[in-house]
C-alpha positions in Angstrom: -12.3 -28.7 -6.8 -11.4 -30.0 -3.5 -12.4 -32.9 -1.2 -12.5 -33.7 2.6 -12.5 -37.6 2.1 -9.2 -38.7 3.4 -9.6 -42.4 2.7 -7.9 -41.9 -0.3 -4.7 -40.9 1.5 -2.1 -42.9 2.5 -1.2 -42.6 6.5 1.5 -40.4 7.0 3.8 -39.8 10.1 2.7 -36.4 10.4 -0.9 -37.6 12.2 1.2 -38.9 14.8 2.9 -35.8 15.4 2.3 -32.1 16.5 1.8 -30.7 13.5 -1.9 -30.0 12.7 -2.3 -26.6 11.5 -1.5 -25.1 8.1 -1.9 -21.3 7.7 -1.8 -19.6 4.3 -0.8 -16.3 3.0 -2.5 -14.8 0.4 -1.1 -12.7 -2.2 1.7 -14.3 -4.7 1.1 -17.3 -3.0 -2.6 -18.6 -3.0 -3.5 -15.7 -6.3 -1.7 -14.5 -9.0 -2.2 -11.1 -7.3 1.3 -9.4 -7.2 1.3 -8.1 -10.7 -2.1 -6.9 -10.1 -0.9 -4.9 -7.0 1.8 -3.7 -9.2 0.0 -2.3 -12.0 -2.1 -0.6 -9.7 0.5 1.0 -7.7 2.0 2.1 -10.9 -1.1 3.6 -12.0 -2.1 5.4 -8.9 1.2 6.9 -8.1 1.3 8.1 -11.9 -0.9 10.5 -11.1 1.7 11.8 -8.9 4.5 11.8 -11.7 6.2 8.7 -10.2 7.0 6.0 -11.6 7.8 2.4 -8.8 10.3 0.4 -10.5 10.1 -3.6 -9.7 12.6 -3.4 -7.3 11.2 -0.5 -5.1 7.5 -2.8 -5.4 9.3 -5.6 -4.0 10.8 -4.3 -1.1 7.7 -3.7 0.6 5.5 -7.6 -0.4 3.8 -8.7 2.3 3.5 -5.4 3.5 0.0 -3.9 4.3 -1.1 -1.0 1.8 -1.0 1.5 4.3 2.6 0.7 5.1 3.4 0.3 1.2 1.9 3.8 0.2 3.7 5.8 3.6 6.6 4.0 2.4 6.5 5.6 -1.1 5.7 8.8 -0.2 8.4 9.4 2.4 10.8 7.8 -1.1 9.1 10.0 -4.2 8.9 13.4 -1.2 4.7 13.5 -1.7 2.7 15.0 0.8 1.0 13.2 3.5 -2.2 14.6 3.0 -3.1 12.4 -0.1 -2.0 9.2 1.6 -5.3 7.7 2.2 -6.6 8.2 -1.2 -4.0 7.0 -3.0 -3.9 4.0 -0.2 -8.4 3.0 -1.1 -7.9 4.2 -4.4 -5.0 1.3 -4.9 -7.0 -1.3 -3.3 -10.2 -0.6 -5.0 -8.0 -1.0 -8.2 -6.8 -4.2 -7.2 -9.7 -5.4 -6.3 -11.0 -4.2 -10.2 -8.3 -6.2 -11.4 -8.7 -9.4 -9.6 -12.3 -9.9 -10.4 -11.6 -9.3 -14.0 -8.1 -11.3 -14.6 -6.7 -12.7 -11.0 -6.0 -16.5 -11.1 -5.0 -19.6 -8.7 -1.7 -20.1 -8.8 -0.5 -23.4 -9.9 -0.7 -26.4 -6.8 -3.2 -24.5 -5.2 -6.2 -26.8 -5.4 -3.1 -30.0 -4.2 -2.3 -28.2 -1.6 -5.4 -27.8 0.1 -6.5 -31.1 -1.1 -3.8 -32.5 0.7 -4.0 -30.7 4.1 -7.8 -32.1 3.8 -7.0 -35.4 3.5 -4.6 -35.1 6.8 -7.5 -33.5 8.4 -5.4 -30.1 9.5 -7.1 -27.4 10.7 -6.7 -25.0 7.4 -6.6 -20.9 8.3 -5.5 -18.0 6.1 -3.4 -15.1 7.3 -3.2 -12.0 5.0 -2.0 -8.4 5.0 -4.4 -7.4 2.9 -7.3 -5.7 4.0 -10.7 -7.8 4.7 -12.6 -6.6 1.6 -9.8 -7.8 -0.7 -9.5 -11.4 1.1 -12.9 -11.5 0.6 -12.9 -11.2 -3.1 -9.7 -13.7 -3.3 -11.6 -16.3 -0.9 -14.7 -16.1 -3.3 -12.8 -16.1 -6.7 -10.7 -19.4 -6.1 -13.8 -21.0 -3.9 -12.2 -21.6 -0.9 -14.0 -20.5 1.7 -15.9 -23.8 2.4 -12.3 -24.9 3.2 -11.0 -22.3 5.5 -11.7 -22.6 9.2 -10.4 -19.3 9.8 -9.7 -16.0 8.0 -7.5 -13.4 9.7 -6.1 -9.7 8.4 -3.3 -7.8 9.5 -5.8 -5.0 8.2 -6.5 -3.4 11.9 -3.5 -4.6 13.7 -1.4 -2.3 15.6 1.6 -3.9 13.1 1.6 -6.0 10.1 3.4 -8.5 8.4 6.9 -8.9 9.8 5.1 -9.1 12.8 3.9 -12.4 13.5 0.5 -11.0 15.3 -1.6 -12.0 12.3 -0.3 -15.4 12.1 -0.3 -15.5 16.1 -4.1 -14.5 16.1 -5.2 -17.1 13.5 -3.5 -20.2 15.3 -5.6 -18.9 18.6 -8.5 -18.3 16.3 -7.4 -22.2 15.1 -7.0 -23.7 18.6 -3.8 -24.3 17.8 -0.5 -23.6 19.1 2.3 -22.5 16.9 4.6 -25.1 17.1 1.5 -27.2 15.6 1.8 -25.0 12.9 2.9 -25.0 9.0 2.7 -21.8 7.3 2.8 -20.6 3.7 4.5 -17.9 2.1 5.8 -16.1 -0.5 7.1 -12.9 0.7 10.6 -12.2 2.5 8.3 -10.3 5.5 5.6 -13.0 5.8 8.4 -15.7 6.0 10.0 -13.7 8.8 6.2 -13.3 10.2 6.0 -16.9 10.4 9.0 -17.4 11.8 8.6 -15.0 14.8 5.9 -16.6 15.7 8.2 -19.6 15.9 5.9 -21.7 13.2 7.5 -23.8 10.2 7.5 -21.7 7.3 8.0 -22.9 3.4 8.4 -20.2 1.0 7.6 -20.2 -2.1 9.0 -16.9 -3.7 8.5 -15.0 -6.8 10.8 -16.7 -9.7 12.6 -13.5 -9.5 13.4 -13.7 -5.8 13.4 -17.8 -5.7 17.4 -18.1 -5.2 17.3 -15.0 -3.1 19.7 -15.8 0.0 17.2 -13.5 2.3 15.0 -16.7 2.6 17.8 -19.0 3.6 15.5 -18.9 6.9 13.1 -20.8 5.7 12.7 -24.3 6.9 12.3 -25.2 3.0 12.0 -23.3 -0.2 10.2 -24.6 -3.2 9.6 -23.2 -6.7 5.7 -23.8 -6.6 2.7 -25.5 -4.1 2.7 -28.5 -6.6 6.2 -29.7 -5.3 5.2 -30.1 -1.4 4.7 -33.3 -0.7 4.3 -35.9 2.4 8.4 -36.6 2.0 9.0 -32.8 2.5 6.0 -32.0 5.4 7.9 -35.3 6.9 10.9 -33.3 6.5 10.2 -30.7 8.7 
């Protein structure tokens, strides 16, 4: 699927230059994985009576489960006390529904393939909890390709806070001006910009003309439009 020869690659400006590091989200950017997270949300919080339109499920992508569930409660009035559950029994879900039906979505296997060729140092930087990652990182058979994995799972904050993507350009060597990062989510963008890194977004179809990620260094509808014109473009 991928390749670390980089003979086959033309020279480009960028190995000259300070940027060496590209960081990854993971969810609705690297996986199909949103929808999954949806479904289970929805089915979870049923339980409850409730029922998460589209809109209340995408004001909180990029968030971490724990923040997404406390988020809900506080909005449908459900006690605390069941928090937790529903938070594991959410993830365990999604993880259920990843290994049956989660897929790459489209440009991933270019992307990476490109970043090889450069030689970049390659890391991954994800809200989700470690035992999710995991299953993502096995099901699209990257891990050979990723120097560094790090969660915002046990982090005093998450995703907008750009500790996650901080802690995997130090885990990386790297510091974050040499730095490219990938997102899809209006908080993981803002994540990656606090910790002063480029960011290009690549939102949801539903959210791609969204002015809210005007501060974006550059937007695109999928991975298979980036390019060496655009990373020179940065």
């Amino acid at each position: 699927m991928f390749q670390k020869d980089a003979s086959s690659y033309a020279f480009n400006i960028f190995a000259a230059m300070q940027l060496n590091t590209v960081i990854f989200d993971m969810d609705g950017l690297l996986i199909d994985s949103e929808p999954l997270w949806y479904e289970a949300s929805q089915e979870v919080l049923h339980r409850f009576g409730k029922q998460l339109t589209p809109k209340e499920y995408a004001v909180t992508m990029g968030l971490r489960t724990k923040e997404c569930v406390e988020r809900w409660f506080i909005d449908f009035n459900l006690p605390f006390e069941h928090a937790t559950a529903v938070e594991n029994d959410i993830e365990d879900l999604v993880i259920t529904k990843i290994k049956a039906k989660g897929k790459p979505m489209a440009g991933v296997a270019q992307a990476f393939n490109y970043f090889l060729g450069l030689q970049f140092k390659i890391g991954l930087a994800s809200s989700s909890a470690m035992r999710i990652i995991d299953v993502v990182v096995d099901k699209l058979a990257i891990r050979p390709y990723l120097n560094i994995i790090t969660s915002a799972e046990l982090l005093p904050y998450g995703k907008p806070h750009p500790q996650v993507y901080l802690d995997c350009a130090a885990a990386l060597n790297s510091k974050p001006i040499e730095c490219i990062c990938f997102e899809d989510s209006f908080n993981g963008m803002i994540a990656a910009k606090a910790a002063k890194m480029k960011c290009v977004v690549v939102p949801s179809a539903q959210e791609s003309q969204h002015l809210k990620f005007g501060a974006a260094d550059l937007r695109l509808s999928s991975l298979v439009n980036f390019n060496g014109l655009l990373l020179n473009s940065l």
